[in-house]
N, CA, C and O atoms as a DFTB+ gen file, in Angstrom:
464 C
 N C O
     1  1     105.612     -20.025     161.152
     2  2     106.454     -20.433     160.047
     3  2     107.754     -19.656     160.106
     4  3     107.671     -18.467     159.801
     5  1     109.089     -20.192     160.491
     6  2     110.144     -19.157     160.906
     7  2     110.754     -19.555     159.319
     8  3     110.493     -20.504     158.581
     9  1     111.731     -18.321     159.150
    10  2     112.421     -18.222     157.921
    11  2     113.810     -18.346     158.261
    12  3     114.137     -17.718     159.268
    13  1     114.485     -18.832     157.824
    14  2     116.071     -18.419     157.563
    15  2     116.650     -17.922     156.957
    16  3     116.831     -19.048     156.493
    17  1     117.241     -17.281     156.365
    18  2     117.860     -17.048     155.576
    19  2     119.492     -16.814     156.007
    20  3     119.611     -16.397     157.159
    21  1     120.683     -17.004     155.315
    22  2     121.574     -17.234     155.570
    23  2     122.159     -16.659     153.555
    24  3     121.814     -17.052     152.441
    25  1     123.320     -15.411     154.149
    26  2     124.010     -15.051     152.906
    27  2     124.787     -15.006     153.125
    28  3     124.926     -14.606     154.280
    29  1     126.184     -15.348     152.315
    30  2     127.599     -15.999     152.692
    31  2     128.320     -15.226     151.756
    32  3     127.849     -14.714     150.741
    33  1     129.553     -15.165     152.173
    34  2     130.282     -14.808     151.073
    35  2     131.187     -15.790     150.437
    36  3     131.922     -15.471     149.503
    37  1     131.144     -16.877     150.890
    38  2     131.937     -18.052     150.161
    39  2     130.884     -18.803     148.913
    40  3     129.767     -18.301     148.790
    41  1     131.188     -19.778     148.171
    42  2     130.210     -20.544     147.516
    43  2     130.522     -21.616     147.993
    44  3     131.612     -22.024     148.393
    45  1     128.947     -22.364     147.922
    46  2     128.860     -23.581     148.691
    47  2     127.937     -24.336     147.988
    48  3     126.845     -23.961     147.562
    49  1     128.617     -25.767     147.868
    50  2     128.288     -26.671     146.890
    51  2     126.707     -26.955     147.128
    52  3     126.266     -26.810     148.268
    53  1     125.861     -27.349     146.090
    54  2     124.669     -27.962     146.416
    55  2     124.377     -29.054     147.252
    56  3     123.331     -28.832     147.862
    57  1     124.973     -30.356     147.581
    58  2     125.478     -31.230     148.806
    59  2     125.505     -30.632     149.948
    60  3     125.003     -31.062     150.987
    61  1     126.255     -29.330     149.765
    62  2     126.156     -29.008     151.302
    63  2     125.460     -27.919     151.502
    64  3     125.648     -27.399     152.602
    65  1     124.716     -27.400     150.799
    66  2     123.803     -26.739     151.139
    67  2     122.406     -27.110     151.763
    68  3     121.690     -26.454     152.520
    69  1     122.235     -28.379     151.206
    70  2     121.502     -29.467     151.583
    71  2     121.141     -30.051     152.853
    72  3     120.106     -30.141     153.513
    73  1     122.845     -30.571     153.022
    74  2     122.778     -30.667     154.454
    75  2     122.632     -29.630     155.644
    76  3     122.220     -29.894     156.773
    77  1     123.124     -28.186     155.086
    78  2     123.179     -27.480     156.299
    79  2     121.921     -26.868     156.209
    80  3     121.562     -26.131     157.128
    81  1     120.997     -27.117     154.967
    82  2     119.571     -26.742     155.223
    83  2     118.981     -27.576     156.611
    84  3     118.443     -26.989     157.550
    85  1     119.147     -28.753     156.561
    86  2     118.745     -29.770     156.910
    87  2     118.890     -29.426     158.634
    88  3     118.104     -29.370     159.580
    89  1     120.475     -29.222     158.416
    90  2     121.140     -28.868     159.976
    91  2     120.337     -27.906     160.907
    92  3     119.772     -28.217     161.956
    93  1     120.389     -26.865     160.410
    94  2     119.665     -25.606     160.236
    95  2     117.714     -25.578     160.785
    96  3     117.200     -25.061     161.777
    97  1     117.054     -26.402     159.585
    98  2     115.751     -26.697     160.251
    99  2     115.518     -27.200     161.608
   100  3     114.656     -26.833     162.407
   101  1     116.830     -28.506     161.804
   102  2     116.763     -28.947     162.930
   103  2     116.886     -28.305     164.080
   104  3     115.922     -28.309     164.846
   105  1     117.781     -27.800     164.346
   106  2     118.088     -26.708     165.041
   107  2     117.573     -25.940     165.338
   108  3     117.890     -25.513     166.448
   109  1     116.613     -25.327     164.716
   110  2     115.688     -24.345     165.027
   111  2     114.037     -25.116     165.439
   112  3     113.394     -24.842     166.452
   113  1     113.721     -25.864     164.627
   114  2     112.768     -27.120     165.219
   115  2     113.224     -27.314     166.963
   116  3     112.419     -27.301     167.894
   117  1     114.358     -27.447     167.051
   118  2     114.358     -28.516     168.153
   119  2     114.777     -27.054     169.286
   120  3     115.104     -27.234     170.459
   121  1     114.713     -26.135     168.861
   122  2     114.933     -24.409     170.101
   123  2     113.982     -24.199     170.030
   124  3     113.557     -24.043     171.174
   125  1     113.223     -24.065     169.318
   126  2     112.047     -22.957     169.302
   127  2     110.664     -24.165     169.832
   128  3     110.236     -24.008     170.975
   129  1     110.225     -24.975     169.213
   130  2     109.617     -26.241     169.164
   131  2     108.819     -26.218     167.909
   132  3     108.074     -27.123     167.533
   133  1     109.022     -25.216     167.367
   134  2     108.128     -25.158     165.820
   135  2     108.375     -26.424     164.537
   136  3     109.534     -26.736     164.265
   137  1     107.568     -26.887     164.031
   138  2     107.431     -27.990     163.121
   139  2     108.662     -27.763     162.267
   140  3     109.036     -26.617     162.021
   141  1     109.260     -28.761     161.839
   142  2     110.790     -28.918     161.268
   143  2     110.070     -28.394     159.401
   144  3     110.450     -27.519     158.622
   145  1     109.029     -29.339     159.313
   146  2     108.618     -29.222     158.059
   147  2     108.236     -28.329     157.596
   148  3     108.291     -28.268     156.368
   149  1     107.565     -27.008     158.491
   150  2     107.447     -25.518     158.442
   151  2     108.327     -24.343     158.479
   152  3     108.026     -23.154     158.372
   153  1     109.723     -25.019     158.689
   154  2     110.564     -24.004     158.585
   155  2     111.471     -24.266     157.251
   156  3     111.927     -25.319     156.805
   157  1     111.608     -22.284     156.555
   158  2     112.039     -22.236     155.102
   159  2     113.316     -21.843     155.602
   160  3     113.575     -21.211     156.626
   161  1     114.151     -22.355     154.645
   162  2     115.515     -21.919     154.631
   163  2     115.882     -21.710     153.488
   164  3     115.369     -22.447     152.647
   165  1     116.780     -20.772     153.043
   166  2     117.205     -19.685     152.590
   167  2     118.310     -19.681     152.382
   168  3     118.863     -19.504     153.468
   169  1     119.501     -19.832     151.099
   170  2     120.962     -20.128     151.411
   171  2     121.162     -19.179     150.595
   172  3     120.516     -19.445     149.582
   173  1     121.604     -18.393     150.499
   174  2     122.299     -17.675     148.958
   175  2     124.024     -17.581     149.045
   176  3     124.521     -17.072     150.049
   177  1     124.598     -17.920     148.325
   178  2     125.977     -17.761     148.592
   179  2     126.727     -16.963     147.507
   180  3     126.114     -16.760     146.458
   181  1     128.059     -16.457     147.644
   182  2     129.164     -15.827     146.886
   183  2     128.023     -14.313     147.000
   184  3     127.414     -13.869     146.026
   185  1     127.975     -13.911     147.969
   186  2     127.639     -12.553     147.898
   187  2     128.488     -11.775     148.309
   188  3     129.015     -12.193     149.340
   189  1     128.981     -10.523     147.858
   190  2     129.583      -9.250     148.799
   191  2     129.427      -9.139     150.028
   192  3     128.299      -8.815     150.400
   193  1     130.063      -9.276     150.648
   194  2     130.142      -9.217     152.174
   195  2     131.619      -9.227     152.859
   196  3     132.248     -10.282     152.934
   197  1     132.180      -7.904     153.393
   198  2     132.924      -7.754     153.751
   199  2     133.027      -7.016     155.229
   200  3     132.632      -5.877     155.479
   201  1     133.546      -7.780     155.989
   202  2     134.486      -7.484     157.052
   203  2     135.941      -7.084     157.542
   204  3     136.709      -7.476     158.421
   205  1     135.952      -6.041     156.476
   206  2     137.235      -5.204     156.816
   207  2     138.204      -6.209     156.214
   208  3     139.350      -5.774     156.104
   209  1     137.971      -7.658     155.731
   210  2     139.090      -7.882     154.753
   211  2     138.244      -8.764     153.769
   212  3     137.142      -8.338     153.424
   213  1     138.745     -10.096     153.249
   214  2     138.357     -10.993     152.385
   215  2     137.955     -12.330     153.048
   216  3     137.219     -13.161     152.518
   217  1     138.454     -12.428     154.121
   218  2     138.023     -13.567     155.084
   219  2     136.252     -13.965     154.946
   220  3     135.448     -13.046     155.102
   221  1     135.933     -14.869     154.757
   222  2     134.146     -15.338     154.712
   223  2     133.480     -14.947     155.424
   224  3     133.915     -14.879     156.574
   225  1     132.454     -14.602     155.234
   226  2     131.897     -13.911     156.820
   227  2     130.773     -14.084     156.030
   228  3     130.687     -14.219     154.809
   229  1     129.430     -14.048     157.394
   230  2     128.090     -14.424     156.747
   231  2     126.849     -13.332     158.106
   232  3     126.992     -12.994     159.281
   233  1     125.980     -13.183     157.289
   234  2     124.939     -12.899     157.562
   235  2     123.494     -13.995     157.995
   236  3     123.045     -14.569     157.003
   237  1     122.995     -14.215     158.909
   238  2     121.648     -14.717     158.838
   239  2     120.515     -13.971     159.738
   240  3     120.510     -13.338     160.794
   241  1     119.682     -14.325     158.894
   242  2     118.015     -13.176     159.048
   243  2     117.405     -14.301     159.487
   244  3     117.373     -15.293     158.760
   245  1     116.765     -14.301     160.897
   246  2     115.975     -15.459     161.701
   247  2     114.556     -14.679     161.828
   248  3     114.513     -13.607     162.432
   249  1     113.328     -15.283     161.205
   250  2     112.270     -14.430     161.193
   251  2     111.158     -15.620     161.502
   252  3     111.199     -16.792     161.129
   253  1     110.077     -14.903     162.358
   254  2     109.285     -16.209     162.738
   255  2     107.697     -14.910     162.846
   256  3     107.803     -13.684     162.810
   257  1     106.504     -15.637     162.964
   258  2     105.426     -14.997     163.156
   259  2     105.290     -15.303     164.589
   260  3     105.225     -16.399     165.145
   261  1     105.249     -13.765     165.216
   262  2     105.384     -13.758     167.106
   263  2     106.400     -13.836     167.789
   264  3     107.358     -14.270     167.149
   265  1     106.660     -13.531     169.129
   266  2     107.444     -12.942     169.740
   267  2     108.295     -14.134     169.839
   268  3     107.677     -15.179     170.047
   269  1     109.511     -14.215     169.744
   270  2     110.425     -15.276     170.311
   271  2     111.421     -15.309     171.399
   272  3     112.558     -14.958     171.083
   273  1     111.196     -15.684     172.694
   274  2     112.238     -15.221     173.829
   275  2     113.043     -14.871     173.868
   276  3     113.669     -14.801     172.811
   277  1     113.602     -14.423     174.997
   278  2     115.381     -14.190     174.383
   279  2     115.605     -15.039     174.823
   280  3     116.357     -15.433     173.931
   281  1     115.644     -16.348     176.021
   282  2     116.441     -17.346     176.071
   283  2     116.471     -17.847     174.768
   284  3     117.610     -17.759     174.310
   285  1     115.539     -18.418     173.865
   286  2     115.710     -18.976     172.455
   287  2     116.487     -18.022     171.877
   288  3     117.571     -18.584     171.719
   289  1     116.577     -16.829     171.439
   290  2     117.179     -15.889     170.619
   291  2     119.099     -16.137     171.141
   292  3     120.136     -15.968     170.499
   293  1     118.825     -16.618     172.637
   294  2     120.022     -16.646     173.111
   295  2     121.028     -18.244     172.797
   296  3     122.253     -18.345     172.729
   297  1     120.238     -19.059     172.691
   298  2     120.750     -20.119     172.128
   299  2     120.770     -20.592     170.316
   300  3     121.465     -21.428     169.739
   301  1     119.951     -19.877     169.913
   302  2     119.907     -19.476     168.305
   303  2     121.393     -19.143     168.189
   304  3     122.243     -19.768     167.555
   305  1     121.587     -17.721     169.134
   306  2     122.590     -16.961     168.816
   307  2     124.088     -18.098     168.744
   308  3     125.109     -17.871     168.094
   309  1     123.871     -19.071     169.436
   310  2     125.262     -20.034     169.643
   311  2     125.142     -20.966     168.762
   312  3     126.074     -21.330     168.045
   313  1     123.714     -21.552     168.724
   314  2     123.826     -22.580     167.558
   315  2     124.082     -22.398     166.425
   316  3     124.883     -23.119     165.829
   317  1     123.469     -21.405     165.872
   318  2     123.053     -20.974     164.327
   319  2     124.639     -20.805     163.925
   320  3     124.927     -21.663     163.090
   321  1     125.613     -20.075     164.217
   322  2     126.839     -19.795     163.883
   323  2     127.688     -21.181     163.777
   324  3     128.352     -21.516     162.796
   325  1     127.554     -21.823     164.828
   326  2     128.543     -22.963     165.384
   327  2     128.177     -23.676     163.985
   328  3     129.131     -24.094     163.330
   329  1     126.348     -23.919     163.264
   330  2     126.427     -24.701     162.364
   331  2     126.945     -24.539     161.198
   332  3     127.199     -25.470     160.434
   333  1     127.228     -22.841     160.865
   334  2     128.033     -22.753     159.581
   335  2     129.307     -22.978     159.726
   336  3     130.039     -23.363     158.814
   337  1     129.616     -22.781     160.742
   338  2     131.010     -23.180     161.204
   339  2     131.410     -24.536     160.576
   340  3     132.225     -24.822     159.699
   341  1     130.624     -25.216     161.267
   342  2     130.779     -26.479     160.519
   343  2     130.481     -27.252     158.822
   344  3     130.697     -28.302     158.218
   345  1     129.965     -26.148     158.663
   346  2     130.011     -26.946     157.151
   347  2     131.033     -25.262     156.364
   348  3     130.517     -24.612     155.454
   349  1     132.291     -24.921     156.904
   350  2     133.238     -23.891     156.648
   351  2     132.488     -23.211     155.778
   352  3     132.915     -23.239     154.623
   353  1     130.931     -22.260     156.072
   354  2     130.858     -21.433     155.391
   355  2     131.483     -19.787     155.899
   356  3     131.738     -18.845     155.149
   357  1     131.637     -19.852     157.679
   358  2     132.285     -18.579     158.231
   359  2     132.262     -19.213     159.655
   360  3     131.595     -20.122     160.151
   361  1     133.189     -18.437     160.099
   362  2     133.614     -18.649     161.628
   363  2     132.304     -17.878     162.235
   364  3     131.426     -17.271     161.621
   365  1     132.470     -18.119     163.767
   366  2     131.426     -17.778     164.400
   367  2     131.887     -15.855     164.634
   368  3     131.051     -14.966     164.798
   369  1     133.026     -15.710     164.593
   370  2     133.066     -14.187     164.787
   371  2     132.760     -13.180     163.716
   372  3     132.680     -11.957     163.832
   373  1     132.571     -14.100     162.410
   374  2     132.758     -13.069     161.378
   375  2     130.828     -13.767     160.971
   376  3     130.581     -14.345     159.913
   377  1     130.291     -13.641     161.518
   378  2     128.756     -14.141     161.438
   379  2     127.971     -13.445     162.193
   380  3     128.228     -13.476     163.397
   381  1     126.792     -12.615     161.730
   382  2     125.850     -11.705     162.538
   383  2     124.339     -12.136     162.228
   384  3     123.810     -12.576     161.207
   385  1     123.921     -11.882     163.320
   386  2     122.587     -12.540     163.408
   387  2     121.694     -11.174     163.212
   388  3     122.121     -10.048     163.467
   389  1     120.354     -11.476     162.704
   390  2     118.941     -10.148     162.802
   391  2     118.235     -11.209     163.425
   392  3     118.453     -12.400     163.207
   393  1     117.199     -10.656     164.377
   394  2     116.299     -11.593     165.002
   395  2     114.920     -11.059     164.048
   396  3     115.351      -9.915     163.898
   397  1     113.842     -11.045     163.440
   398  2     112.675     -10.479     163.317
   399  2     111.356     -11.164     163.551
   400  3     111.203     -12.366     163.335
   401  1     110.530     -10.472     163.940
   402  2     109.292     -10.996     164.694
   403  2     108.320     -10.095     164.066
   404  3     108.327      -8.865     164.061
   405  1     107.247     -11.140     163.391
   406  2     106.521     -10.155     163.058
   407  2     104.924     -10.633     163.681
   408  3     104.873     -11.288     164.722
   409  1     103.943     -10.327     163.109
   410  2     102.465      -9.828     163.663
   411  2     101.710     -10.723     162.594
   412  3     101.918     -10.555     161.392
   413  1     100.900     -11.602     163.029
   414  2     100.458     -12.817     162.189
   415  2      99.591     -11.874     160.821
   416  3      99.398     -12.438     159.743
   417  1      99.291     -10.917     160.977
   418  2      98.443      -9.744     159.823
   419  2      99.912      -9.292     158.626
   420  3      99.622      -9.017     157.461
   421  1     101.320      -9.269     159.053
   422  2     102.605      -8.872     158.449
   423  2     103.227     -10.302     157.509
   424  3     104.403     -10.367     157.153
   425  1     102.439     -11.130     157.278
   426  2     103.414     -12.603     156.938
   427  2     102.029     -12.965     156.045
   428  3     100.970     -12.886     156.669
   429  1     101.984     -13.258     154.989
   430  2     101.224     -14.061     154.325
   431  2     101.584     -15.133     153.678
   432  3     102.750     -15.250     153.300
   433  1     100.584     -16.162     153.423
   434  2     100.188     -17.629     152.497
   435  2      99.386     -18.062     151.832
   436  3      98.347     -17.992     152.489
   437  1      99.145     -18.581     150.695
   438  2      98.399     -18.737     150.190
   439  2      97.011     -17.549     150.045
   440  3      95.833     -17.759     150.333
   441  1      97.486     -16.585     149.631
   442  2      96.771     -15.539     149.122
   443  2      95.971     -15.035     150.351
   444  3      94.948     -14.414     150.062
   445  1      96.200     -15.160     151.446
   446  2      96.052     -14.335     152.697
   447  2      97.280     -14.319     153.715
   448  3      98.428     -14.759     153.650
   449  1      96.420     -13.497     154.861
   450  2      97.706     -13.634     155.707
   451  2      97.279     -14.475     157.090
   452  3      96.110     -14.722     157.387
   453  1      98.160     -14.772     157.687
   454  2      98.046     -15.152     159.092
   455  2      97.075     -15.187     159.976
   456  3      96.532     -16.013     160.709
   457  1      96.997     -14.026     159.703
   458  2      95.393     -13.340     160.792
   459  2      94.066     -13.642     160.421
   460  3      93.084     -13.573     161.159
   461  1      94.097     -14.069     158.922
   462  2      92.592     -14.140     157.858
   463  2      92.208     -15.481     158.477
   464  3      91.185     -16.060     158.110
């Protein structure tokens, strides 16, 4: 079950949050091969976030249960940006990625975890 999360410093309409949820699942569905319908996304926008000026700049936290390659981590790294790009929440330079991987016993659902 991979997570997204994505925090911006611009605000971004509900319409397009929508879609770039949408964008977003796909994208990661179609790199990784994990079920589109299993992946959560995460938008929060108008947060503090600064890069040495006022320009938009964004953060996203890519988290999945188990190891994820680096070729995938390496094409994440191009897609994931290019798509906020496109719906002008931040350019691709002012956008940083976290990769996290965790241990099916570290992630729980429905009142257990992974491993149960």
């Amino acid at each position: 079950m991979p997570l997204i999360k994505i925090s911006c410093s611009n605000e971004i309409s509900e319409d397009t949050k929508t879609a770039m949820a949408g964008s977003l699942a796909s994208a990661i569905a179609n790199t990784t091969g994990k079920p589109r319908e299993y992946i959560m996304v995460l938008i929060e926008d108008s947060k503090f976030l600064r890069l040495g000026d006022r320009a938009g700049s964004a953060l996203i936290e890519y988290s999945q249960i188990g190891e994820l390659e680096n070729a995938r981590k390496s094409e994440l790294a191009a897609i994931l940006p290019d798509t906020l790009r496109k719906y002008s929440v931040a350019p691709p330079e002012r956008t940083y990625i976290i990769f996290g991987e965790f241990a099916r016993e570290n992630w729980g659902h429905d009142g257990k975890t992974f491993a149960e």
